[in-house]
Biopython code that builds the backbone (N, CA, C, O; Angstrom):
import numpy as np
from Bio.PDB.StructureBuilder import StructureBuilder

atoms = [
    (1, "UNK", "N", (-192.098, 13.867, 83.490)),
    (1, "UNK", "CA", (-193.519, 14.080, 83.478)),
    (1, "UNK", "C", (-194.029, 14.064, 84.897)),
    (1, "UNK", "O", (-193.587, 13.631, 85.961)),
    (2, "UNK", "N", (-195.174, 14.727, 84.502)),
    (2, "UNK", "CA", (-195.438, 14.961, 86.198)),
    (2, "UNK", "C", (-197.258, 14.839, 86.568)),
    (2, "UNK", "O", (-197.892, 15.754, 86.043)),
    (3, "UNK", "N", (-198.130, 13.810, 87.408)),
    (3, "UNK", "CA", (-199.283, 13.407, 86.836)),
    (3, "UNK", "C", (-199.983, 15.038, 87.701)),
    (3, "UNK", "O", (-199.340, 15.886, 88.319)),
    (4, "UNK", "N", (-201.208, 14.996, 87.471)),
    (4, "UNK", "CA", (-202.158, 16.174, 88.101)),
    (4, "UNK", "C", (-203.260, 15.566, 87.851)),
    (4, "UNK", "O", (-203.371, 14.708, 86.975)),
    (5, "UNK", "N", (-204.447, 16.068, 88.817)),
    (5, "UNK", "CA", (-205.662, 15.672, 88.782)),
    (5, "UNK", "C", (-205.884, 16.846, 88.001)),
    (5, "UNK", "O", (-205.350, 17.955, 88.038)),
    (6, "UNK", "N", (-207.614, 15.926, 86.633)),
    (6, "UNK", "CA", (-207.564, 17.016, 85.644)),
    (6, "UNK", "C", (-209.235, 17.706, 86.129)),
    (6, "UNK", "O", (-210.107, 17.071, 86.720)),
    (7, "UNK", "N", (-209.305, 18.884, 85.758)),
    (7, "UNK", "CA", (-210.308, 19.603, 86.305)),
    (7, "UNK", "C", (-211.813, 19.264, 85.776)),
    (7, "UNK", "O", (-211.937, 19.133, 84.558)),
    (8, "UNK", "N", (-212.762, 19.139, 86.455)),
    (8, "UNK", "CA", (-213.868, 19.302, 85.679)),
    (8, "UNK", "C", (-215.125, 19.957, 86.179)),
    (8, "UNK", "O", (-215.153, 20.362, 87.341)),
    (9, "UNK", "N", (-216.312, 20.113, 85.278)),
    (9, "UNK", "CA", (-216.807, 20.779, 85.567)),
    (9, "UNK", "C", (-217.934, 20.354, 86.072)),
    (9, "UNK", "O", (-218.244, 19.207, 85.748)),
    (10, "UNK", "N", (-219.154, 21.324, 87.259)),
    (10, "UNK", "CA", (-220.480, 20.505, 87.404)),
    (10, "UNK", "C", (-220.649, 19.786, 86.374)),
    (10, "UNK", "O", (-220.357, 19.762, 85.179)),
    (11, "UNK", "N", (-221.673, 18.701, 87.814)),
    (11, "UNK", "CA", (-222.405, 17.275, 87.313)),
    (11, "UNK", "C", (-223.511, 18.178, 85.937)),
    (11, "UNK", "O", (-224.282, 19.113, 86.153)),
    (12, "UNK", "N", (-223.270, 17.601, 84.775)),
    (12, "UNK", "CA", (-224.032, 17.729, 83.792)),
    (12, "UNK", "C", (-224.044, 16.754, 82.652)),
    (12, "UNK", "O", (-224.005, 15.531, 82.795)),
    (13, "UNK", "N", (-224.114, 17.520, 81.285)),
    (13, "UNK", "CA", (-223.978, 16.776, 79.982)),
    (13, "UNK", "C", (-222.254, 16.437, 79.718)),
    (13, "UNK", "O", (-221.263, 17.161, 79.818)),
    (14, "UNK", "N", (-222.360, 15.546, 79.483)),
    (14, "UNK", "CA", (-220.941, 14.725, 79.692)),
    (14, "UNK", "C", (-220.238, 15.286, 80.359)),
    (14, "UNK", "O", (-219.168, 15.808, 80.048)),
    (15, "UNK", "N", (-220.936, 15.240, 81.731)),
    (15, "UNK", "CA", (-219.252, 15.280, 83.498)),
    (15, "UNK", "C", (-218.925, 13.352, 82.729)),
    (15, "UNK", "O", (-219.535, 12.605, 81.964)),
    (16, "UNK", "N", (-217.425, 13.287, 83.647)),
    (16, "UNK", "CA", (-217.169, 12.485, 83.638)),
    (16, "UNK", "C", (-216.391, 12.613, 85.282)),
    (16, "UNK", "O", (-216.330, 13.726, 85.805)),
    (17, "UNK", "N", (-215.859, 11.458, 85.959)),
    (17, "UNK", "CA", (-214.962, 12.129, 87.021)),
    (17, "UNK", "C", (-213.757, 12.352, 87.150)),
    (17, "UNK", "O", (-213.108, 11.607, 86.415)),
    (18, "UNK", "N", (-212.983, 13.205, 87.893)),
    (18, "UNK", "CA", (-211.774, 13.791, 87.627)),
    (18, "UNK", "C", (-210.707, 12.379, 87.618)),
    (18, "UNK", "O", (-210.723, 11.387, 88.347)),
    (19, "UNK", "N", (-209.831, 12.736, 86.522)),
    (19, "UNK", "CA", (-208.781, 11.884, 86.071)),
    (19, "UNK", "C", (-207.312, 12.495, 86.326)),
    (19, "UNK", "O", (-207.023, 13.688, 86.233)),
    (20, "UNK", "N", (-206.495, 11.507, 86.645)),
    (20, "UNK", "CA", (-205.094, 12.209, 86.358)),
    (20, "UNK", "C", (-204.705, 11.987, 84.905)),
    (20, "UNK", "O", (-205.019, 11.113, 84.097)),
    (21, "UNK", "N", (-203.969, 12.990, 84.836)),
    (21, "UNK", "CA", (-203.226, 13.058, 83.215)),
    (21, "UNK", "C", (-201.701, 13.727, 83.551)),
    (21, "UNK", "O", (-201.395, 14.382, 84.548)),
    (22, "UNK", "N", (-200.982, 13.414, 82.586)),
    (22, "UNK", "CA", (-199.734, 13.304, 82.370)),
    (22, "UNK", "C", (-199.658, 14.948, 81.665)),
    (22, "UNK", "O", (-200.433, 15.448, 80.850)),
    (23, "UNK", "N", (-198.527, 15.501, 82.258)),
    (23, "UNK", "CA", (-198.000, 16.832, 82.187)),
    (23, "UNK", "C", (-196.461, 16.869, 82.027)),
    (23, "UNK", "O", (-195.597, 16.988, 82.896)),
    (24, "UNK", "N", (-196.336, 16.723, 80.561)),
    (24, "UNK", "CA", (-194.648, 17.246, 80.598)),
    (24, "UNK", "C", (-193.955, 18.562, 81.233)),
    (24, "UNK", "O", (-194.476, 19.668, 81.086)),
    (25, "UNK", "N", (-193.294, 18.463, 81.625)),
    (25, "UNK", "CA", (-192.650, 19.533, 82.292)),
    (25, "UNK", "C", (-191.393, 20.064, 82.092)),
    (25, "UNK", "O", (-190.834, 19.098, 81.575)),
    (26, "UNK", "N", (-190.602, 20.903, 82.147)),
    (26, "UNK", "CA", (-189.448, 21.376, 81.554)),
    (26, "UNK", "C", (-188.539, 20.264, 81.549)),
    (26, "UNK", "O", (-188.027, 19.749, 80.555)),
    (27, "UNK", "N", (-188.313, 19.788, 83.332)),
    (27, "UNK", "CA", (-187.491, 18.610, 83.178)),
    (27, "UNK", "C", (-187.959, 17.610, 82.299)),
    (27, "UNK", "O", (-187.075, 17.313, 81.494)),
    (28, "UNK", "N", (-188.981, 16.989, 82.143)),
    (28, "UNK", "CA", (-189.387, 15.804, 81.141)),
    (28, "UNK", "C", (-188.970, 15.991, 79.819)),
    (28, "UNK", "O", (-188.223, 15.193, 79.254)),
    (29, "UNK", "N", (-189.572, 17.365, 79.109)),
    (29, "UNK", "CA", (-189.112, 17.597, 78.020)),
    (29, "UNK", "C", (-187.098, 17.301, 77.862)),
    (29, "UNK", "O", (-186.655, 16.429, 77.116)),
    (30, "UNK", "N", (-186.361, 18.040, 78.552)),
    (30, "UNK", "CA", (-185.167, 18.160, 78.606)),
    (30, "UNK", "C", (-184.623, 16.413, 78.567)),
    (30, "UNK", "O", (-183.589, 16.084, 77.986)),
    (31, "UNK", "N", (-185.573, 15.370, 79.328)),
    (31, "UNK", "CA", (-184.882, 13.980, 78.972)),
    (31, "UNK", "C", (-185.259, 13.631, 77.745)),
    (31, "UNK", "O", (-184.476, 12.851, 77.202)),
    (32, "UNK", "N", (-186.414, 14.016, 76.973)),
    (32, "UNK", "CA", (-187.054, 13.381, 75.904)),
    (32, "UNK", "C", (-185.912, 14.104, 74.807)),
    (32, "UNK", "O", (-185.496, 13.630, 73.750)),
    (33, "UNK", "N", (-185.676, 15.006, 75.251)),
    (33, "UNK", "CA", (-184.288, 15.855, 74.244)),
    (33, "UNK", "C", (-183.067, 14.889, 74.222)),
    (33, "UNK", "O", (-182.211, 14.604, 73.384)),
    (34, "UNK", "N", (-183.278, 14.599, 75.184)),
    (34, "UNK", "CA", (-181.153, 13.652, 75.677)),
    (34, "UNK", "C", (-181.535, 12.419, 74.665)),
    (34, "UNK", "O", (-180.843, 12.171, 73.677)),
    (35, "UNK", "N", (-182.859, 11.579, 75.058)),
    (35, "UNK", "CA", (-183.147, 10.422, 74.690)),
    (35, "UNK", "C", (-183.384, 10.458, 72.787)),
    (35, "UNK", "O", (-183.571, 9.633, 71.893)),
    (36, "UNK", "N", (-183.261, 11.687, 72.893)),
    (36, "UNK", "CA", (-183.804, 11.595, 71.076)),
    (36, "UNK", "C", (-182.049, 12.193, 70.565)),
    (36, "UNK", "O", (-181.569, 11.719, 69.535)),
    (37, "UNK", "N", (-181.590, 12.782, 71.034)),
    (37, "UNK", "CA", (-180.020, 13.170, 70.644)),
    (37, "UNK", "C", (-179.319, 11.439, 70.711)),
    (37, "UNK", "O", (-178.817, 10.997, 69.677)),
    (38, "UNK", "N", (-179.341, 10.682, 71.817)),
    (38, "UNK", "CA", (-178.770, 9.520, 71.916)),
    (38, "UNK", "C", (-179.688, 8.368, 71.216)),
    (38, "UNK", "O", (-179.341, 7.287, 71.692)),
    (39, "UNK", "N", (-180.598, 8.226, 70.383)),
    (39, "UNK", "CA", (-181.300, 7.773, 69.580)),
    (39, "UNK", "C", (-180.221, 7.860, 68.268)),
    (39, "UNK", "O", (-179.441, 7.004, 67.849)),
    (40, "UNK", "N", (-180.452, 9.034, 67.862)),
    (40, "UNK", "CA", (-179.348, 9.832, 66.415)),
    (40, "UNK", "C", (-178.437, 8.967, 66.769)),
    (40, "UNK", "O", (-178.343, 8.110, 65.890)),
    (41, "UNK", "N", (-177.677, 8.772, 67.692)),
    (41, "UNK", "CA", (-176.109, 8.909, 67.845)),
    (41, "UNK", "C", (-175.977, 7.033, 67.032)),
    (41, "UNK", "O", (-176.861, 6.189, 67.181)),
    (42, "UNK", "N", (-174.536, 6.778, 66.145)),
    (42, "UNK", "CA", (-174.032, 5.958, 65.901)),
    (42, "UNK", "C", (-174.148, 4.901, 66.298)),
    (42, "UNK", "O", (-174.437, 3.928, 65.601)),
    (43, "UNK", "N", (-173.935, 4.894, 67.553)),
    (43, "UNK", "CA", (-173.955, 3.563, 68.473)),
    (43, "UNK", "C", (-175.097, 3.314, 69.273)),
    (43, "UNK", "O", (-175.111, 2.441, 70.140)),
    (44, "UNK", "N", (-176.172, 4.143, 68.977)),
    (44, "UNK", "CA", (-177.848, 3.775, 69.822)),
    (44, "UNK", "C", (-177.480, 2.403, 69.488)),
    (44, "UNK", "O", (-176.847, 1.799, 70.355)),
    (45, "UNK", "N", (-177.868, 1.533, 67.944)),
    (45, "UNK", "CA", (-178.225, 0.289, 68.456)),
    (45, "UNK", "C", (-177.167, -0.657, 68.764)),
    (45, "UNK", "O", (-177.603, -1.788, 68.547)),
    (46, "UNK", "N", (-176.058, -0.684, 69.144)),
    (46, "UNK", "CA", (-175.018, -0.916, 69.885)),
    (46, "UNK", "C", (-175.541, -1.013, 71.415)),
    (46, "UNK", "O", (-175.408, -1.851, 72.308)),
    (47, "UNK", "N", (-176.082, 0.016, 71.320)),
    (47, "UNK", "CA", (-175.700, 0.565, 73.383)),
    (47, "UNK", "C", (-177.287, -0.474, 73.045)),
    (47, "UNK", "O", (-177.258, -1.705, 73.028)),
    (48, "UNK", "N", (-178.421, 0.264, 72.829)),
    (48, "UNK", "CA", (-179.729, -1.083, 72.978)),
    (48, "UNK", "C", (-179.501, -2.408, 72.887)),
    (48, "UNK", "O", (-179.792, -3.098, 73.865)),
    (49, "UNK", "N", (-179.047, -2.911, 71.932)),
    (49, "UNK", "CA", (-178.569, -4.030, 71.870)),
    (49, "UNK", "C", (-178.003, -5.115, 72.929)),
    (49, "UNK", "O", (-178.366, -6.282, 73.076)),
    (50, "UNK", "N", (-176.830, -4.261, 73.746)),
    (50, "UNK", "CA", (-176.579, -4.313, 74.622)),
    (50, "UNK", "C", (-177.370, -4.711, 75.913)),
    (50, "UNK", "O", (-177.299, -5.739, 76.588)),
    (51, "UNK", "N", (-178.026, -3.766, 76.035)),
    (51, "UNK", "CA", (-178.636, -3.655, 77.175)),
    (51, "UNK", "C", (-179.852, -5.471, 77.302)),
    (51, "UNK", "O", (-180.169, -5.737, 78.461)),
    (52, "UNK", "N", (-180.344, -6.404, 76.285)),
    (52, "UNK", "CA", (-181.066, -7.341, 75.881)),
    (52, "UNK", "C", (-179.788, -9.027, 75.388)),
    (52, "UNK", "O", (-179.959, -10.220, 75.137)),
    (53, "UNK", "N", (-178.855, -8.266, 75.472)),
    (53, "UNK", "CA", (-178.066, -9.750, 75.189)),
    (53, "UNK", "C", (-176.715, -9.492, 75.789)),
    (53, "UNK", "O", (-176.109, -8.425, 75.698)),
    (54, "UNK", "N", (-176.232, -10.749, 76.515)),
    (54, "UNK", "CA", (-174.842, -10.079, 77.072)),
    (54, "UNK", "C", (-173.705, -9.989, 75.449)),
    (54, "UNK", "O", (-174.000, -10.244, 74.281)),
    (55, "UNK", "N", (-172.313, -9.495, 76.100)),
    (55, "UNK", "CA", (-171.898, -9.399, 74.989)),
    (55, "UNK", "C", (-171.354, -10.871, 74.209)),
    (55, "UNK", "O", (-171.407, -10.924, 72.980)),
    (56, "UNK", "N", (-170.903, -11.890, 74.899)),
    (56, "UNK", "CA", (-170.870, -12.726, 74.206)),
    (56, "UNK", "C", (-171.693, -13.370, 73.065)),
    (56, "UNK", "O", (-171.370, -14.014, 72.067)),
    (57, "UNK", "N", (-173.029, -12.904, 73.644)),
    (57, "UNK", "CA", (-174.411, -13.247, 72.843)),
    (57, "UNK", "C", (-174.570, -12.852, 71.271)),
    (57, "UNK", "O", (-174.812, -13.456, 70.226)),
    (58, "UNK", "N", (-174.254, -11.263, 71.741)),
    (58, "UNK", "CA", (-174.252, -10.368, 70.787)),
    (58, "UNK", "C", (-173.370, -10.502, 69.667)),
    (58, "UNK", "O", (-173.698, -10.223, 68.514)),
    (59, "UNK", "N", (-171.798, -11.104, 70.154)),
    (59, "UNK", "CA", (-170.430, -11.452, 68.778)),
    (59, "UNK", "C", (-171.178, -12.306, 68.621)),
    (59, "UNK", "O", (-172.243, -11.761, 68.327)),
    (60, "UNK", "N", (-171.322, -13.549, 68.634)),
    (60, "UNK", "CA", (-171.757, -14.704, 68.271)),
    (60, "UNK", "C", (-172.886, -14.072, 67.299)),
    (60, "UNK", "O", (-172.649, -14.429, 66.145)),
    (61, "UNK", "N", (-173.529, -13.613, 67.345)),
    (61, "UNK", "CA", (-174.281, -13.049, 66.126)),
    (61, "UNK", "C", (-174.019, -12.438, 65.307)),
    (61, "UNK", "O", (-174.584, -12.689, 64.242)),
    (62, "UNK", "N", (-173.013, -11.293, 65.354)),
    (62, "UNK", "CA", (-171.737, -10.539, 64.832)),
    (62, "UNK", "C", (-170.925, -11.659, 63.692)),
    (62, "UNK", "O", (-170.524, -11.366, 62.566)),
    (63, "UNK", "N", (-170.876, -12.406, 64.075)),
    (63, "UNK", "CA", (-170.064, -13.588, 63.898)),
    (63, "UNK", "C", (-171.150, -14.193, 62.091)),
    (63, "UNK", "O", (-170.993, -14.134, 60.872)),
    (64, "UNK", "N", (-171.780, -14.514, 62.711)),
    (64, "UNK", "CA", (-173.381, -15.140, 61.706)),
    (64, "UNK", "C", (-173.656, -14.615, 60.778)),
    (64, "UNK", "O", (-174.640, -14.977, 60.132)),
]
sb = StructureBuilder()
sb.init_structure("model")
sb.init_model(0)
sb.init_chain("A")
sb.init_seg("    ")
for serial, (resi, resn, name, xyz) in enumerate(atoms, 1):
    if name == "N":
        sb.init_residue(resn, " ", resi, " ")
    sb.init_atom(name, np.array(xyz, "f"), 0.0, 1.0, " ", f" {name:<3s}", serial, name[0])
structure = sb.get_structure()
């Protein structure tokens, strides 16, 4: 994603002042693709899991 200042128009009935906003972009889209293919995949909550408890943590619960 990529931010941009957003356009607006003369001071009138509801101006507000210019804001940035968020713009997906080819590359952004293309990670939100990887991240949703590796979501699907078998071992997402394996690999998440992971990433929040070491692995000893994790058998020991395995274990339970």
């Amino acid at each position: 994603m990529e931010t941009v200042r957003q356009r607006t128009v003369a001071p009138g009935a509801g101006f507000h002042a210019p804001v940035d906003i968020a713009v997906l972009t080819d590359k952004g889209r293309a990670e939100f693709n990887r991240l949703a293919r590796e979501e699907r995949a078998l071992s997402w909550t394996d690999a998440k899991a992971g990433e929040y408890a070491p692995s000893e943590t994790a058998a020991a619960i395995e274990r339970s």
